[in-house]
C-alpha positions in Angstrom: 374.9 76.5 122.9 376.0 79.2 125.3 377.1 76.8 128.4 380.5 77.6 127.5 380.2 81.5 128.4 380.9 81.5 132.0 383.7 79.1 131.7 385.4 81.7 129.0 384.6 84.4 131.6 386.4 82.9 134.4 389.2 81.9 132.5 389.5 85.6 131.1 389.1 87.3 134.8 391.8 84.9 136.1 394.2 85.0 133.4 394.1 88.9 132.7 395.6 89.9 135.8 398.4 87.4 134.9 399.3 89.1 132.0 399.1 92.2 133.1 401.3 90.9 136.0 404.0 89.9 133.7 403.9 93.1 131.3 404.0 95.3 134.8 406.8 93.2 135.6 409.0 92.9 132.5 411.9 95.6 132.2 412.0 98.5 130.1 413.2 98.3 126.9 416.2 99.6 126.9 417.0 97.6 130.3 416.0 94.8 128.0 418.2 95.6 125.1 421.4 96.3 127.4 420.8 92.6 129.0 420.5 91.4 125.1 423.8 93.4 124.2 425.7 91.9 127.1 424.5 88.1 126.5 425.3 89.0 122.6 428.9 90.0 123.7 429.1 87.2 125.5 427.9 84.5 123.1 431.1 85.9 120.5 429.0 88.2 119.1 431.4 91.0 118.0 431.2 94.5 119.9 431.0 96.5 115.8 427.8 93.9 114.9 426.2 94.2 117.9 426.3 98.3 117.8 425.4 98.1 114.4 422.3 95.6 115.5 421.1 97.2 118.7 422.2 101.2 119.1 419.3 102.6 115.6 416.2 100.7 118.3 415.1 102.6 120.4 412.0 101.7 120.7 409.8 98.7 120.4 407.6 98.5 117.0 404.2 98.8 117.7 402.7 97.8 114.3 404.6 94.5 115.0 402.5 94.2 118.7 399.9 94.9 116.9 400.2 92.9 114.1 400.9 89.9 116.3 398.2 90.7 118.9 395.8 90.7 115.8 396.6 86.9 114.6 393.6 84.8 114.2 392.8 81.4 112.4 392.1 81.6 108.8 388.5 81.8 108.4 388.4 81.2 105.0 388.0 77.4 103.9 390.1 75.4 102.4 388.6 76.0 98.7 387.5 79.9 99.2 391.9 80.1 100.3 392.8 77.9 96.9 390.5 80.1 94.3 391.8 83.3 96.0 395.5 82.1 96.2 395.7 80.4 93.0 394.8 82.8 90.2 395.7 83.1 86.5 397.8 85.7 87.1 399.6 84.3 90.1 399.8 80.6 87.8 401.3 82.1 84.6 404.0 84.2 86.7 404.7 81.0 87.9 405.6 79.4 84.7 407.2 82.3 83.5 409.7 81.7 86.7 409.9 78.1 86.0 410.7 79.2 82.5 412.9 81.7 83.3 414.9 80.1 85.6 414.4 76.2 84.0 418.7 75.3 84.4 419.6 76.6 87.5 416.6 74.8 89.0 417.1 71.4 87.4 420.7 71.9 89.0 419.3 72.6 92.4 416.7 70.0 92.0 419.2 67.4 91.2 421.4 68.4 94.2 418.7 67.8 96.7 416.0 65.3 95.3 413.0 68.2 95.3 410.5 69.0 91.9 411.5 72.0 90.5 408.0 72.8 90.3 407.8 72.5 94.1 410.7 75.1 94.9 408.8 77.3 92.1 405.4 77.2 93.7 406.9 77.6 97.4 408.9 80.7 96.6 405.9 81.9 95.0 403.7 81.4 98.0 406.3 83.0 100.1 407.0 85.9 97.9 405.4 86.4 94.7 408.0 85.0 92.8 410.6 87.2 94.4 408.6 90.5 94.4 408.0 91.1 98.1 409.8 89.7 101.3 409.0 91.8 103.8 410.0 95.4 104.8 410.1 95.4 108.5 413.9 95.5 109.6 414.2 92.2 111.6 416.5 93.2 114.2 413.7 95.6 115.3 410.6 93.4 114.8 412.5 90.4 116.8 413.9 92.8 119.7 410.0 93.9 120.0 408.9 90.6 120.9 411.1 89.4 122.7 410.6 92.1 124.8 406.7 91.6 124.7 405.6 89.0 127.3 403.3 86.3 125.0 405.8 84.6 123.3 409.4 86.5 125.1 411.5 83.0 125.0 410.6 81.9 121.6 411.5 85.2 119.6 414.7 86.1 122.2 416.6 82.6 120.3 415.4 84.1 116.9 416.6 87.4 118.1 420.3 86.3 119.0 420.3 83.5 116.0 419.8 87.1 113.9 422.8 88.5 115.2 424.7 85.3 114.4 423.4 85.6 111.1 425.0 89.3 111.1 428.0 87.9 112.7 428.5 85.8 110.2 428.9 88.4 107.3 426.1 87.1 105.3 423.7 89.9 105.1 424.2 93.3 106.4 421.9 94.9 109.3 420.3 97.6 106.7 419.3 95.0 104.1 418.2 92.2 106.8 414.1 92.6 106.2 411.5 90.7 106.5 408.0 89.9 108.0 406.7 91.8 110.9 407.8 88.5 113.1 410.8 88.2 111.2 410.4 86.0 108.6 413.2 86.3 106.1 413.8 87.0 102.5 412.3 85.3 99.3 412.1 82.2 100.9 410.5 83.2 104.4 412.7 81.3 107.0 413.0 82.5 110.8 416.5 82.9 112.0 417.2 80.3 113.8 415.9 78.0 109.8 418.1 80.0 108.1 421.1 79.4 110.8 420.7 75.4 109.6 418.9 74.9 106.5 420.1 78.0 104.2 422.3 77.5 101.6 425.2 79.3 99.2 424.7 77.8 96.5 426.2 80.2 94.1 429.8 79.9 95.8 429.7 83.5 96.8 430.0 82.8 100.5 426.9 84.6 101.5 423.7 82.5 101.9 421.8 85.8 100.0 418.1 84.5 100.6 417.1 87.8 99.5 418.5 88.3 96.3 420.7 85.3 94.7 418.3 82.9 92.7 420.7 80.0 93.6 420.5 80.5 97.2 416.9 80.9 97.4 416.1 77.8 95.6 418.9 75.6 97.0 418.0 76.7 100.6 413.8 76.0 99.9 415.4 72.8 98.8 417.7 72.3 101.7 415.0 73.0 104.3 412.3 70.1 102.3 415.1 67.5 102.2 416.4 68.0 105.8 412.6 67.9 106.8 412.4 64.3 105.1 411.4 64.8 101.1 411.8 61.7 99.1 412.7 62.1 95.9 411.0 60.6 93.3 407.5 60.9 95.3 404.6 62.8 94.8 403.2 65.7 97.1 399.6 63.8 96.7 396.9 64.1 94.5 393.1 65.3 94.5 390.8 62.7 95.0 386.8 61.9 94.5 384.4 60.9 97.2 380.8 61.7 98.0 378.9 63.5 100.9 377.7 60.1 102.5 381.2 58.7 101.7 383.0 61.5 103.4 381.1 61.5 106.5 381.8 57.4 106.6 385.7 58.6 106.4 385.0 61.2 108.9 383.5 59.2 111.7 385.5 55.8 111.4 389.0 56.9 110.3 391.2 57.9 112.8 393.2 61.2 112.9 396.9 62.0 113.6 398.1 63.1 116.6 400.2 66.5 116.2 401.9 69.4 117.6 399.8 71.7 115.0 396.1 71.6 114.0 396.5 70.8 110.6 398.4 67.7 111.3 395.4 66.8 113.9 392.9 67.6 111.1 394.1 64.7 108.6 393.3 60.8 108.7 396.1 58.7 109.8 397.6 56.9 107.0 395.7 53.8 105.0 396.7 51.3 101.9 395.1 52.3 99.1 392.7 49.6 99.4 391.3 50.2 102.3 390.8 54.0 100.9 388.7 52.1 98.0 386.7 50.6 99.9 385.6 53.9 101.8 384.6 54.9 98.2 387.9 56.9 97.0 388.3 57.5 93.5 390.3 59.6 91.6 388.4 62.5 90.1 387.2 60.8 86.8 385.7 57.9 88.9 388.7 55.8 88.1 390.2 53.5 90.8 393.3 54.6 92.7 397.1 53.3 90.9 397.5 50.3 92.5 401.3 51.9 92.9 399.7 54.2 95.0 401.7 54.3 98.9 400.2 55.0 102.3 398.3 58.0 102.3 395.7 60.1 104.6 393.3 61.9 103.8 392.8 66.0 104.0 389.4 67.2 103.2 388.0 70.5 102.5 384.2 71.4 102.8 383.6 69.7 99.0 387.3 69.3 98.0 389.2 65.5 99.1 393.1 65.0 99.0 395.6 61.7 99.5 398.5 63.3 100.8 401.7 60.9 101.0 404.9 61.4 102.9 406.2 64.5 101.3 403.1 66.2 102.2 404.5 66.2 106.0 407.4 68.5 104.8 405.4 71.1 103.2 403.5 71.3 106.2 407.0 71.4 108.1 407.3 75.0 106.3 403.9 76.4 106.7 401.8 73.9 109.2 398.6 74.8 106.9 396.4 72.1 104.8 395.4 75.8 103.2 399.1 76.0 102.4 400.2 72.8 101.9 397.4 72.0 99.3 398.1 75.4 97.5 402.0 74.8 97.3 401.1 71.1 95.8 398.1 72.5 93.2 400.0 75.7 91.8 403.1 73.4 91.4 400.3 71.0 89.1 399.3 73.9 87.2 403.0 75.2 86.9 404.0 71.6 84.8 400.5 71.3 83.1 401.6 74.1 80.3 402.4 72.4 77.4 406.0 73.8 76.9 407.2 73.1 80.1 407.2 69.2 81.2 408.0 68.5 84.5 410.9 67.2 86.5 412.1 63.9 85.6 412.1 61.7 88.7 415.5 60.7 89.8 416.5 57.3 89.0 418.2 55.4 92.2 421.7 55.8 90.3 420.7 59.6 89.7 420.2 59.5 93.6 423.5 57.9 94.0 425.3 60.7 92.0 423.2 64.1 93.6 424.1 62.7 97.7 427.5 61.9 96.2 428.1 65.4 94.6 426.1 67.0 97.7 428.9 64.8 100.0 431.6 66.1 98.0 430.4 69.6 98.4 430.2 69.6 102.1 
């Protein structure tokens, strides 16, 4: 059990010199933020955005180092994450959104081919319905890791697709806030998501993820159908299958190949028959729909889901089967009042009109 313990020390003795290497040899920061004002003057930036931007840091955030040096794998299983997440409380402020906000989302939903009760439950997730995005100024948080050494490349573009977004006119530097690695607004997106999926759906030529309804739920929206939604499809749905069952599943279904560990901790994709023969069911020990597509299979320690081809794009936005499978179960329990029935599914002529309207738009 503890063969592995020399192994972890060599790799720690060889690779900490290598970091501290690279921290001894990165610049100071505000060598670093000069180079980033001159490449931001030279990408078009202009000179009143970029002082605006750069000149309040002075120095790096160290609750954001801290924060990001303290990262660690959830720990929690998939059900212990589900009965924490989804609460009473957190399911009847969803309806109340749904409710609250029923038109304007049956609008957006039509645009794009996305549940309504999916943009409710992810902008939930994201920020309590709207009631915390973040407070850490992004400019800041970005500029402080890109100027750390573990992940310098990756948050530099999200540092300078920022400034576009300033650039741009669409938020201003004071109210641009966010997640201590500079997630953004109600709807979470990193810069460079925001630069390409965001939306102004409210005509106001600002795409105000922090504040306009419209634009929050059209740019969720946006980012789902650009990462291959299908509208008219289910999420998935929770399924039945015993201990000996599971363990069949476990040791003679494949998995999928991925660029994250969720998508390497699902079952490639089967017909449904050949998921009734493992022993399948649907929770009241009834067979699958025989309508039922392709699906793999995401399992928890006692809890089994069939996740079809939209499930891929909520794991586009948060690459979590703890996520995912939250998103898709408050958006159940969002519909399941009995005063609020869920989104119609769009007809192929309804399809027709919302890409025609969306073509129009462009």
């Amino acid at each position: 059990m503890r063969s592995w313990l020399p192994a972890l020390l060599v790799i720690i003795a060889v690779a900490t010199p290598h970091v501290r290497a690279a921290q001894e040899s990165r610049p100071s920061f505000s060598e670093f933020l000069a180079d980033v004002r001159a490449e931001a003057l030279a990408r078009g930036i202009r000179p009143e955005i970029v002082d605006g931007a750069l000149s309040p840091i002075e120095e790096p955030l160290p609750v954001v180092i801290e924060r990001d040096r303290a990262q660690a794998e959830t720990v929690l299983s998939l059900e212990k994450y589900v009965a924490r997440r989804l609460t009473p409380k957190l399911i009847k402020a969803g309806r109340e959104g749904f409710a609250a906000h029923r038109m304007l989302l049956d609008e957006v939903s039509d645009r794009y081919g996305v549940p309504v009760e999916i943009l409710v439950a992810i902008w939930g997730i994201e920020s309590n319905f709207g009631r915390f995005s973040g407070i850490r100024p992004t400019i800041a948080a970005l500029a402080t890791l890109a100027w750390d050494t573990r992940r310098a490349a990756f948050f530099r573009g999200e540092l300078f697709a920022a400034l576009d977004i300033l650039n741009h006119g669409d938020i201003d530097v004071s109210r641009m806030r966010g997640s201590w690695a500079g997630a953004m607004g109600q709807v979470q997106f990193m810069p460079s998501s925001y630069l390409k999926f965001a939306q102004d759906f409210d005509g106001d030529g600002r795409r105000d993820i922090w504040s306009s309804p419209a634009d929050i739920f059209a740019s969720i929206a946006n980012y789902l159908e650009g990462h291959g939604w299908l509208a008219g499809q289910r999420w998935g749905r929770e399924v039945r299958l015993s201990k000996d069952e599971a363990r069949t599943v476990a040791a003679e279904v494949a998995r999928r190949a991925g660029t994250c560990q969720a998508t390497r901790d699902m079952t490639v994709a089967l017909p449904v028959k050949e998921w009734e023969q493992l022993g399948v069911r649907l929770p009241s020990g009834g067979a699958l729909p025989a309508t039922t597509p392709d699906a793999a299979l995401v399992s928890g320690a006692t809890r089994h889901f069939l996740v079809y081809h939209n499930y891929d794009a909520l794991l586009e936005y948060n690459c979590s089967h703890s996520y995912a499978i939250s998103v898709g179960l408050l958006a159940n329990q969002i519909v399941a009042a009995a005063a609020v029935s869920p989104s119609p599914a769009k007809s192929p002529q309804r399809v027709l009109r919302r890409r025609a309207s969306k073509k129009r738009s462009r």
